[in-house]
C-alpha positions as CSV (number, residue, x, y, z in Angstrom):
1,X,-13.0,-10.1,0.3
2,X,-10.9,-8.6,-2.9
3,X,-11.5,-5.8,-5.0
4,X,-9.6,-5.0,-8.2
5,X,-11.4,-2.8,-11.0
6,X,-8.9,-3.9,-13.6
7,X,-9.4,-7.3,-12.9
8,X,-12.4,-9.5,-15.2
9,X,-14.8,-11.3,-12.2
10,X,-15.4,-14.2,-14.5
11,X,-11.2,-14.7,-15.0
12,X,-10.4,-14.6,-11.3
13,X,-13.3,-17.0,-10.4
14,X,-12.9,-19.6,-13.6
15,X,-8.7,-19.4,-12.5
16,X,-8.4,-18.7,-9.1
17,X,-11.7,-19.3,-8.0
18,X,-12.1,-16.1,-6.1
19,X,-15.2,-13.7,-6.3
20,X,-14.4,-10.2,-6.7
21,X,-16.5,-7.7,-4.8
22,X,-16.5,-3.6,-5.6
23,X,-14.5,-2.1,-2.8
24,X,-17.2,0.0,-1.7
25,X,-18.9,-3.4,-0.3
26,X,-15.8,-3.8,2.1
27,X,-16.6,-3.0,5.8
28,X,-15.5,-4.4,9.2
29,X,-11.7,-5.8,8.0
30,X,-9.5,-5.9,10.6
31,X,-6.5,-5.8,8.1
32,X,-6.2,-4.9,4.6
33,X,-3.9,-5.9,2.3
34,X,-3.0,-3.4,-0.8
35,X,-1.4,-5.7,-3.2
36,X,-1.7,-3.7,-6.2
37,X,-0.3,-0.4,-7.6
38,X,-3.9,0.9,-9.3
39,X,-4.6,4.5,-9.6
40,X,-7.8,3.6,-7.5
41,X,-5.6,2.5,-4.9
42,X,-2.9,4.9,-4.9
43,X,-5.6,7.7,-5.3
44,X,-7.5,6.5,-1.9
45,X,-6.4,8.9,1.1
46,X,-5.9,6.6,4.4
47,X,-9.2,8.7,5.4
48,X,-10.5,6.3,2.4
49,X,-8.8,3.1,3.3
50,X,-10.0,3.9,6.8
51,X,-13.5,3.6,6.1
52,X,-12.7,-0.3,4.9
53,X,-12.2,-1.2,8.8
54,X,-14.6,-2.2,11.8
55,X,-14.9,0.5,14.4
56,X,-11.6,0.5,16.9
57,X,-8.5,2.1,17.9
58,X,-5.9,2.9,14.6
59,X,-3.6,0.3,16.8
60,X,-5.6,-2.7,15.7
61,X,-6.1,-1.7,12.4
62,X,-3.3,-3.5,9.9
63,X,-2.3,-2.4,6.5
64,X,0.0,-4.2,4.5
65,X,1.0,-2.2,1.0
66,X,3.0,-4.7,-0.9
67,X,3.6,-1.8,-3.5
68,X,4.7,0.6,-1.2
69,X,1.6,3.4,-2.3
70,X,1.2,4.5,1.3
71,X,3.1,7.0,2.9
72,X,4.5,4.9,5.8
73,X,5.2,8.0,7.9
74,X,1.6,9.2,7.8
75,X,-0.3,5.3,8.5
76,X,2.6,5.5,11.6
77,X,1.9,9.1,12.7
78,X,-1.9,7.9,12.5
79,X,-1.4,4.8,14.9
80,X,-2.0,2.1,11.9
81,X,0.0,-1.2,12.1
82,X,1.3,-0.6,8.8
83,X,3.8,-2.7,7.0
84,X,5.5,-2.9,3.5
85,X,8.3,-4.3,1.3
């Protein structure tokens, strides 16, 4: 599934053939990837981002921020597989 506010549904399905969803329709991930720096993103609390995965232990749970908009210190402290560049 992918989410981006900014981005036009009809332009990322007609190029990229991908359809977007809201991100309030995203449940059950096992891993989600943060790929862009949006205020929508960066304002989401991990409490938020939390609420995107199944149900299980922080340990299974993977976040990868390619734009580095996580504190890395708090997803660790939190027992999130967390990884950025």
């Amino acid at each position: 599934l992918v989410a981006d506010p900014w981005a036009s549904a009809s332009d990322a399905k007609r190029e990229y053939n991908i359809d977007l969803t809201d991100i309030s329709n995203i449940k059950d991930a096992d891993c989600v990837v943060i790929a862009v720096a949006h205020n929508e993103f960066r304002e989401m609390s991990l409490e938020n981002i939390d609420l995107l995965f199944k149900k299980c232990d922080n340990s299974e749970k993977v976040i990868i921020d390619v734009k580095s908009i996580i504190d890395k210190e708090k997803a660790e402290k939190l027992g999130y597989r967390y990884w950025r560049l």
